[in-house]
C-alpha positions in Angstrom: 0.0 0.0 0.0 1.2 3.8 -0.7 2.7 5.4 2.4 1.3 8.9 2.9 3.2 11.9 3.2 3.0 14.5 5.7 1.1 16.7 2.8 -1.5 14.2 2.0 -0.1 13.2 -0.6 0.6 9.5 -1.5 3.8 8.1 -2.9 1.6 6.0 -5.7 1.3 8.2 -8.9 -2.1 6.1 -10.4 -4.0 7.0 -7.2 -2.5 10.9 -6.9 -4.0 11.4 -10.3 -7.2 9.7 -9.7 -7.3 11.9 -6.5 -6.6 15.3 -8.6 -9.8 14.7 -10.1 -11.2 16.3 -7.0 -9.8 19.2 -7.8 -13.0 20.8 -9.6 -15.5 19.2 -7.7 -16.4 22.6 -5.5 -17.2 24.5 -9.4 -19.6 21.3 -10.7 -23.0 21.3 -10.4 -23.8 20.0 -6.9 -26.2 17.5 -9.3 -23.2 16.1 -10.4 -21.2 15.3 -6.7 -22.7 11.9 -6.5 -21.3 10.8 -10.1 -18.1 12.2 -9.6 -17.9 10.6 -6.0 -18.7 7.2 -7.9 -16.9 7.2 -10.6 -13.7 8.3 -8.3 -14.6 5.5 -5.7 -14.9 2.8 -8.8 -11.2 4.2 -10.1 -9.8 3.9 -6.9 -10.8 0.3 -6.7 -9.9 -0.5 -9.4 -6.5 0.9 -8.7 -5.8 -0.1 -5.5 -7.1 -4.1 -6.4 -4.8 -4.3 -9.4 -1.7 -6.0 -9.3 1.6 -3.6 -9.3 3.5 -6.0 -11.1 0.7 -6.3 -14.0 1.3 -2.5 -14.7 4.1 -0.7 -17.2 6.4 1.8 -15.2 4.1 5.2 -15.6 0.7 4.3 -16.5 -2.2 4.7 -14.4 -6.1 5.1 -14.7 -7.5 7.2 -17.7 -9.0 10.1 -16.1 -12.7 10.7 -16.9 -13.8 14.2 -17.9 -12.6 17.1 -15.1 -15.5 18.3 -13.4 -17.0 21.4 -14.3 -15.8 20.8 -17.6 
């Protein structure tokens, strides 16, 4: 599991990018919190269940559209 820094940050790249997608989330439509909230949720799953080994040196999740936009 990723260690977490003092920041809040975590030392696993996949999951800080995933996270950044809370970046917009206070300029989206409050309509839209609970899909982005899901769709995070599922992506952090999904991340955190796969195997390390199975993934190439840099990849990570494909980030779903930014909120807001």
């Amino acid at each position: 599991m990723a260690d977490q820094h003092d920041d809040g940050a975590t030392a696993d790249a996949a999951v800080e990018a995933i996270l950044r997608t809370l970046d917009g989330v206070r300029d989206a439509p409050t309509a839209d919190h609970p899909a982005i909230y899901a769709r995070l949720h599922d992506q952090l799953l999904a991340e955190l269940d796969a195997d390390p080994d199975s993934r190439a040196p840099g990849t990570g999740p494909v980030p779903g559209p930014r909120p807001g936009a």
